[in-house]
C-alpha positions in Angstrom: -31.7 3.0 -12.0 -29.4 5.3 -12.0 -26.0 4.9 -14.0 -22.7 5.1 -12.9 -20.8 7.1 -14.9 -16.9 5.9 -15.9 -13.9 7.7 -15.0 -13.2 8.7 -19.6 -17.1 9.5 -19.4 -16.6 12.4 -17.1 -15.6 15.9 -17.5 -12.4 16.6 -15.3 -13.7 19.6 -12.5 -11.2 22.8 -13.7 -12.0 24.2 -10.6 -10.1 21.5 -8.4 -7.5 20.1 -10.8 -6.6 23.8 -11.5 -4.1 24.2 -8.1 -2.2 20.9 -9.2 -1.4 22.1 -13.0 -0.4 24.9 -11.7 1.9 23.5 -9.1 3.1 21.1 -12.1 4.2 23.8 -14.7 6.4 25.1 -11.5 7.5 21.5 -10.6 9.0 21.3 -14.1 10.8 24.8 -13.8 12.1 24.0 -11.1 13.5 20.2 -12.3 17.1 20.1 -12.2 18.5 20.4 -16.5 18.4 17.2 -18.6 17.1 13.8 -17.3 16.4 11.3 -19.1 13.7 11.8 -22.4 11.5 9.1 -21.3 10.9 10.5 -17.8 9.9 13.7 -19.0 7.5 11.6 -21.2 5.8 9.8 -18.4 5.5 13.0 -16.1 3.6 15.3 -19.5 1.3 11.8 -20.3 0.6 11.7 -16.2 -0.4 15.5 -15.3 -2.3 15.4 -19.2 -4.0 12.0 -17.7 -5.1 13.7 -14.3 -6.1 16.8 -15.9 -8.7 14.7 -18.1 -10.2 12.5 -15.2 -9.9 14.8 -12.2 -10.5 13.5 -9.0 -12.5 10.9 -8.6 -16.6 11.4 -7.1 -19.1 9.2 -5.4 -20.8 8.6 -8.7 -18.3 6.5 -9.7 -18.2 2.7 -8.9 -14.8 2.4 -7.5 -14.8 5.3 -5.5 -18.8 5.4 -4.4 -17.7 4.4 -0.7 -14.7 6.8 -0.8 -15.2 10.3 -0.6 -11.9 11.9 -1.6 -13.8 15.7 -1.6 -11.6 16.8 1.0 -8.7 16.5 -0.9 -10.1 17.6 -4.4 -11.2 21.0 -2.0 -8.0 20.8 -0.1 -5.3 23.2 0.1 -1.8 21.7 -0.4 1.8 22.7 -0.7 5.6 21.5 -1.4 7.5 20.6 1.7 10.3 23.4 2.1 11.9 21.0 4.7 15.5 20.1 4.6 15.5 15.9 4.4 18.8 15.9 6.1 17.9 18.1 8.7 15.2 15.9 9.8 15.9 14.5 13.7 17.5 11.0 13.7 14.5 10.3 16.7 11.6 10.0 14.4 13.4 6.9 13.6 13.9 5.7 17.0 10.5 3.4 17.0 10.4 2.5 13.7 13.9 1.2 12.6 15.0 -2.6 13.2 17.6 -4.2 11.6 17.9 -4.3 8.0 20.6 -5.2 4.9 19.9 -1.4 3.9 17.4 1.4 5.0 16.1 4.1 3.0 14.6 7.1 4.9 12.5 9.3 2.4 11.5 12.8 4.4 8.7 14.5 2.6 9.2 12.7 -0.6 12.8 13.5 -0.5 15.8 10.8 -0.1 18.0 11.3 3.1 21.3 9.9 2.7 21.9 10.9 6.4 19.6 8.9 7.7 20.0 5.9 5.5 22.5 3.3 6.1 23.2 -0.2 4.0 25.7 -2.7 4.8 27.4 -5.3 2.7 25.2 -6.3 0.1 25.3 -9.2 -2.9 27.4 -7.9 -6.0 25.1 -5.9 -8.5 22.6 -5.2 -5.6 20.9 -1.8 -6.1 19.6 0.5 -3.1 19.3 3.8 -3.8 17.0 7.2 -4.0 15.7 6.5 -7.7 16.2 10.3 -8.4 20.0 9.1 -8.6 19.8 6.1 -10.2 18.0 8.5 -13.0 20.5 10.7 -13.2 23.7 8.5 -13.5 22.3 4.9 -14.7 19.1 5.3 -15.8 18.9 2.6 -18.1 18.7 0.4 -14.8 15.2 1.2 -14.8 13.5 2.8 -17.7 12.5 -0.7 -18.8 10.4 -0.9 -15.8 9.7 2.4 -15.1 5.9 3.2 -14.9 5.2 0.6 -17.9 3.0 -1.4 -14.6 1.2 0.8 -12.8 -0.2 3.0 -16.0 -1.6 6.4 -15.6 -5.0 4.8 -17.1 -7.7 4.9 -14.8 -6.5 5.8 -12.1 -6.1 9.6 -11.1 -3.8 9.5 -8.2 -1.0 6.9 -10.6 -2.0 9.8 -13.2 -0.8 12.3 -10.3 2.2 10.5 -9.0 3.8 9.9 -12.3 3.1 14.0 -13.1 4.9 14.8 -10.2 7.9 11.4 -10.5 11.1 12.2 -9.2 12.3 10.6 -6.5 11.6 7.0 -4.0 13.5 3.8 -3.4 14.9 2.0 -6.3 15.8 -1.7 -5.4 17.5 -3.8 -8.1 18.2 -7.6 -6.7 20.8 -9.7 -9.4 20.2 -12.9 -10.6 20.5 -16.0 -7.5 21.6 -13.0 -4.8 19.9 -13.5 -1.9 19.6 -10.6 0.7 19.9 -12.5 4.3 18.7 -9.0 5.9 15.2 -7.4 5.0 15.5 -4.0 3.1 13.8 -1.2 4.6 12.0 1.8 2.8 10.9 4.5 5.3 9.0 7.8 4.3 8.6 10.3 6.9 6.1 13.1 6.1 5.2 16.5 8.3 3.1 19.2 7.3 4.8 22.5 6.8 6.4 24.7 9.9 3.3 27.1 9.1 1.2 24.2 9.7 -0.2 24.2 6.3 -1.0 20.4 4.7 2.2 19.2 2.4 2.0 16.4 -0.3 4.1 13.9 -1.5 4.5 11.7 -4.1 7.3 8.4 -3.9 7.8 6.6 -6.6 9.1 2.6 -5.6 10.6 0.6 -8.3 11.6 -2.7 -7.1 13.0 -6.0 -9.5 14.1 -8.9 -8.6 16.2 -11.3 -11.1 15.6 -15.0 -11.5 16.0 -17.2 -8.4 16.6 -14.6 -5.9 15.5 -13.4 -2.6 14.8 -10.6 -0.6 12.3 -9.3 2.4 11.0 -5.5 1.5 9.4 -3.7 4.2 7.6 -0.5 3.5 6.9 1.7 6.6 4.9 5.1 6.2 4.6 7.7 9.1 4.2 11.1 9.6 2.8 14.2 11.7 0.6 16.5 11.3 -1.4 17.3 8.0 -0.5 15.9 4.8 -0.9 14.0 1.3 1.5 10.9 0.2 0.3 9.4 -2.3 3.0 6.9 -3.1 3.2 4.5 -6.4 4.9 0.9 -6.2 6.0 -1.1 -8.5 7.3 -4.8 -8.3 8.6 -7.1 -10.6 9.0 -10.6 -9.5 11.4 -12.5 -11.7 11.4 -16.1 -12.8 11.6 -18.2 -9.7 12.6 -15.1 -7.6 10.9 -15.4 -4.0 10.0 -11.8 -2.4 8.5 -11.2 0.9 6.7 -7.6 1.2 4.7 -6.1 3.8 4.1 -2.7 4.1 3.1 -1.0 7.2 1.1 2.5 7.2 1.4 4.2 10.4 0.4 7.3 8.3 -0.6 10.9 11.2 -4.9 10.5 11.8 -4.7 13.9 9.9 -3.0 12.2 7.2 -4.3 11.4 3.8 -2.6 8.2 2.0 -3.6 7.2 -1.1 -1.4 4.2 -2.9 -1.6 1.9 -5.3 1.2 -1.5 -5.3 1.2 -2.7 -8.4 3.3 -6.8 -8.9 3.8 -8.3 -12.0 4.5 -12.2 -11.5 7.0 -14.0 -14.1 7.5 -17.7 -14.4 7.7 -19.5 -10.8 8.1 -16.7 -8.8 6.4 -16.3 -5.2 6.1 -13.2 -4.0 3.8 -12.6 -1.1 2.7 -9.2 0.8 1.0 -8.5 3.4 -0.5 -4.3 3.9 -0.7 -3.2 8.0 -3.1 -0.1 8.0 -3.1 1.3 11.3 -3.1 5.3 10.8 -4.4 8.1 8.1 -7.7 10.0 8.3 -8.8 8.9 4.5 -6.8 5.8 3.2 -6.8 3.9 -0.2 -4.9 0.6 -1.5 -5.1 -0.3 -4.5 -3.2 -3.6 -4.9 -3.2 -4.8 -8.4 -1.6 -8.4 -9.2 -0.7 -9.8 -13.1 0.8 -13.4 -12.6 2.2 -13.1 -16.0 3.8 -16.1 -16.5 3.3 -20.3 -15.2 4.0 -21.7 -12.0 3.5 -18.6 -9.7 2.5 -18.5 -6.4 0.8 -15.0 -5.0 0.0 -14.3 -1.3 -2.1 -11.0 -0.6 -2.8 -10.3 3.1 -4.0 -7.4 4.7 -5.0 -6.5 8.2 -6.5 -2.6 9.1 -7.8 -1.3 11.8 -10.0 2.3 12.3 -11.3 4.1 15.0 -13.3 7.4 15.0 -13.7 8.6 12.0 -11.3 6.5 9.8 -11.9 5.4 6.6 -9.5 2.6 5.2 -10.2 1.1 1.5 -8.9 -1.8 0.2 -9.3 -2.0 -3.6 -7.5 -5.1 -5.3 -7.3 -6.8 -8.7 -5.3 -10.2 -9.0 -5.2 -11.2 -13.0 -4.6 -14.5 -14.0 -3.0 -14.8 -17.5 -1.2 -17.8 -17.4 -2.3 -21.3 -16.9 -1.1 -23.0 -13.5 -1.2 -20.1 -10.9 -2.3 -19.8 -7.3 -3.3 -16.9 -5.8 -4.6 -16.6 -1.9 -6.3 -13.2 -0.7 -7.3 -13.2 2.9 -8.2 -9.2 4.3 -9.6 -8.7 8.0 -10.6 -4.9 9.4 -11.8 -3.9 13.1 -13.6 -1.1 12.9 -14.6 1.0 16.2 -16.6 4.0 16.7 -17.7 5.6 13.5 -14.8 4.2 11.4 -16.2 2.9 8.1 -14.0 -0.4 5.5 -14.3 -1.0 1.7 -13.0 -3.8 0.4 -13.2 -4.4 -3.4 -11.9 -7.5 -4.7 -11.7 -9.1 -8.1 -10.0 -12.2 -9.4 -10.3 -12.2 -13.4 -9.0 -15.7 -15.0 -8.0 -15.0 -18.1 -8.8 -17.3 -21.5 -6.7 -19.9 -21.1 -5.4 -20.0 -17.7 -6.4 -23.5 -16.5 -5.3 -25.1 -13.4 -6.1 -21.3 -11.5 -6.4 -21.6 -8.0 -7.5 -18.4 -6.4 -9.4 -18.2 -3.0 -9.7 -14.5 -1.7 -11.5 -13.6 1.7 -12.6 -11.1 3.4 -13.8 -10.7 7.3 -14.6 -7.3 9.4 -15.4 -7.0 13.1 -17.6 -4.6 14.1 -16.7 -3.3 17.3 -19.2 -0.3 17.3 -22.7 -0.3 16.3 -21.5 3.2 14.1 -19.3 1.3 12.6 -19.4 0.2 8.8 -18.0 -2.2 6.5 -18.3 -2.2 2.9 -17.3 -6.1 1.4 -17.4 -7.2 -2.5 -15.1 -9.9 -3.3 -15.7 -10.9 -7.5 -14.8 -13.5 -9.7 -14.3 -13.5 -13.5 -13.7 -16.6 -14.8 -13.2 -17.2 -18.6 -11.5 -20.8 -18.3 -13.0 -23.7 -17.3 -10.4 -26.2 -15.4 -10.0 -23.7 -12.5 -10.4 -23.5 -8.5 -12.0 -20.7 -7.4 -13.7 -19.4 -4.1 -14.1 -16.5 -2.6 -16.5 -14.7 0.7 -16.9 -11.9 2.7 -17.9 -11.7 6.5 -19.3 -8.9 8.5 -20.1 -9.6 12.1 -19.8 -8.3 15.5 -18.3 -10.6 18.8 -19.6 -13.4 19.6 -21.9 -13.1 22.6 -21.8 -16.9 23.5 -17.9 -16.9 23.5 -17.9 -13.8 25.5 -20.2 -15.3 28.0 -17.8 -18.4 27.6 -14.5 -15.9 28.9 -16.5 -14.2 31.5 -17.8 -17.5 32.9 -13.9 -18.6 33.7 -13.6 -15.3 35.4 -12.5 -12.9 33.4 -13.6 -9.2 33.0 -16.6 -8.6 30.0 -14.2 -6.0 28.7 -10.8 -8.5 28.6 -12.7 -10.9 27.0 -13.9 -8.7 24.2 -10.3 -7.7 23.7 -9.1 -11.0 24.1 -11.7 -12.4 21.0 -10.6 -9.2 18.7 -7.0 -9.9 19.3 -7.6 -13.5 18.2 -9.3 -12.2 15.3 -6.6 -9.9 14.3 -3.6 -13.4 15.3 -5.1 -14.8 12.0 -3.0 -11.9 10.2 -0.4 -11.3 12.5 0.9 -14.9 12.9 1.6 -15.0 9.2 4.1 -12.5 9.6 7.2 -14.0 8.8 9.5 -11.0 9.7 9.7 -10.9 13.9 10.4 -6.9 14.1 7.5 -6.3 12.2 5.0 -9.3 14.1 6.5 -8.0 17.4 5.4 -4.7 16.6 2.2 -4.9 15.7 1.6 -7.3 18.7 2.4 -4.3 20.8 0.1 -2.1 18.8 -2.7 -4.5 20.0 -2.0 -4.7 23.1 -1.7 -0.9 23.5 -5.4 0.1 21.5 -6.8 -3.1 23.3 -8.8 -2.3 27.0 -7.0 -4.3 29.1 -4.1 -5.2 27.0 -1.7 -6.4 29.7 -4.4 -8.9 30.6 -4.4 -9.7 27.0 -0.6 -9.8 26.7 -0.5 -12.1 29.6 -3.0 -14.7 28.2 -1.3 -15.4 24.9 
């Protein structure tokens, strides 16, 4: 049997890390004088990280489904673009109303296209690039000391190239009414040539507040955007996420969303993957502290030649948590799904109660799902289940449709839109549920009939 090797076993290839230290050393050059010590810190220990592990291959466990060759191989380069010169109309169908919005164009904050209104005393929404260079105190506790440059090659790469995203700082009991939006708009170059960029998200919230996040990525063309998130969840702070990738089907998105849970809190999120060519989530959970409550949704669908993987980790350290992890995928013509999940109960966190799920419909006999939902359990008071389903539609409910009259093709797309209402309805935020509906009923055959029926 052969052995799969780890990511500190393996030799970094020169030959495709080489382009990216190179673009680093003229990253740095071209960094604006000062900043703060600790930043510069984080970026030499992130490109020093990368340049050890390299990207990651086939032979690897995590990554054997996911071929990221294309972009090891790949040609990329800095967006020249002017953020402020980007057309107000890209926002047009993806903007609702929000407390605050943060547009991001290639990486890069644009204040002209941002807007906040009135917003709780000691509320922060900004580009993190300026909280850096005027308060940065107001985040270096926080800053990259959750989603560590470890393991992981792409957090290794973000943090080497850190310098700007959306820095959202709630105060103690404030509680935003409004959801706060974070938009990132990428393009590949005017010459056509693939760009990359890397956000960086830092988002606290203090004890027994509230807010609604929404995370929207979109783009045209070719590019990379490998953004890094990072939430803290205070004590008995109550946070509503969801983050919707709408990402080009040339695009390549590559993320990682990393919560750490203190005492009480509840914060929930639910990931919409809809676009990108290659896509990877890692979601990574630590309910630090008693009392929490943690809700991780997720809904993708893939056509062609799509590949969407879901990669999550939800640790349970403390003694009286509940965590709930329920992930569907449709998959259609030769699109292919990995879903990795673990739940790991640490010594000593009794009362745990952790179900995590996953369910794929096949739409497409090309079509291919990969499912491995894991428990690791070292306490023994706990509640713990999870499963994974991979299936295509029913043929006695489709027989069931067609014999009340309706078309063999509306009834398939009535059962996958009922699959998918599972996810959907447990949107809490209307822009965002409304939108998606409309998504469904415009990839569905015969989505008006659809539309009509529910």
């Amino acid at each position: 049997m052969a052995v799969m090797e780890t990511a500190t076993a393996r030799p970094a290839s020169t030959e495709s890390t080489a382009p990216w230290l190179a673009e680093h050393e003229r990253f740095l050059r071209e960094l604006p004088a000062g900043g703060p010590a600790a930043v510069q810190v984080l970026r030499q220990l992130g490109i020093e990280r990368f340049a050890g592990l390299g990207f990651p291959t086939l032979r690897q466990e995590d990554w054997r489904f996911t071929n990221v060759a294309p972009i090891a191989r790949g040609s990329f380069v800095r967006p020249q673009s002017d953020p402020e010169a980007a057309d107000p109309e890209r926002l047009a169908v993806l903007d609702f109303p929000a407390a605050a919005r943060l547009v991001f164009v290639d990486g890069r904050f644009s204040a002209k296209l941002s807007q906040s209104s009135e917003l709780p005393a000691g509320t922060v929404v900004a580009s993190l690039a300026e909280v850096l260079a005027n308060n940065p105190d107001q985040v270096l506790p926080w800053l990259g000391q959750l989603a560590r440059v470890g393991e992981h090659p792409f957090v290794a790469l973000n943090t080497a190239f850190l310098r700007d995203g959306a820095c959202v700082l709630i105060p103690r009991g404030a509680v935003i009414g409004k959801p706060v939006h974070l938009l990132f708009l990428s393009s590949a170059s005017s010459a056509g040539e693939a760009t990359f960029s890397f956000p960086r998200n830092l988002i606290v919230t203090g004890e027994n507040s509230q807010v609604t996040l929404v995370e929207t990525y979109a783009g045209e063309g070719a590019y990379l955007c490998c953004p890094v998130t990072e939430l803290v969840a205070g004590p008995a702070s109550v946070i509503d996420h969801y983050k919707l990738q709408r990402e080009s089907r040339e695009a390549f998105h590559l993320a990682t969303f990393q919560i750490e849970g203190e005492r009480s809190s509840r914060p929930s999120s639910h990931s919409i993957s809809i676009g990108g060519a290659l896509v990877r989530n890692d979601v990574n959970a630590v309910l630090a502290g008693e009392g929490i409550d943690c809700i991780l949704n997720g809904l993708y669908l893939a056509e062609g030649r799509q590949l969407i993987d879901n990669h999550m980790r939800v640790d349970h350290v403390k003694a009286h948590c509940a965590s709930h992890e329920l992930y569907k995928g449709i998959l259609d013509g030769k699109a292919r799904a990995v879903f990795n999940g673990l739940i790991h109960v640490h010594p000593g966190a009794q009362k745990t109660d952790a179900k995590q799920s996953n369910r794929n419909l096949l739409l497409s006999s090309e079509a291919i799902a990969n499912s491995n939902p894991q428990l690791e359990i070292f306490a023994d008071d706990v509640k713990c289940t999870h499963g994974s389903t991979v299936g295509q539609l029913d043929d006695d409910a489709i027989f069931y449709l067609r014999s009340r009259g309706i078309g063999e093709e509306a009834a398939r797309s009535l059962l996958t839109y009922a699959f998918a209402s599972d996810i959907v309805e447990r949107i809490k935020l209307a822009p965002v549920r409304r939108d998606l509906e409309e998504f469904l009923f415009s990839r569905l055959p015969q989505g008006e009939v659809v539309r009509q029926a529910v």
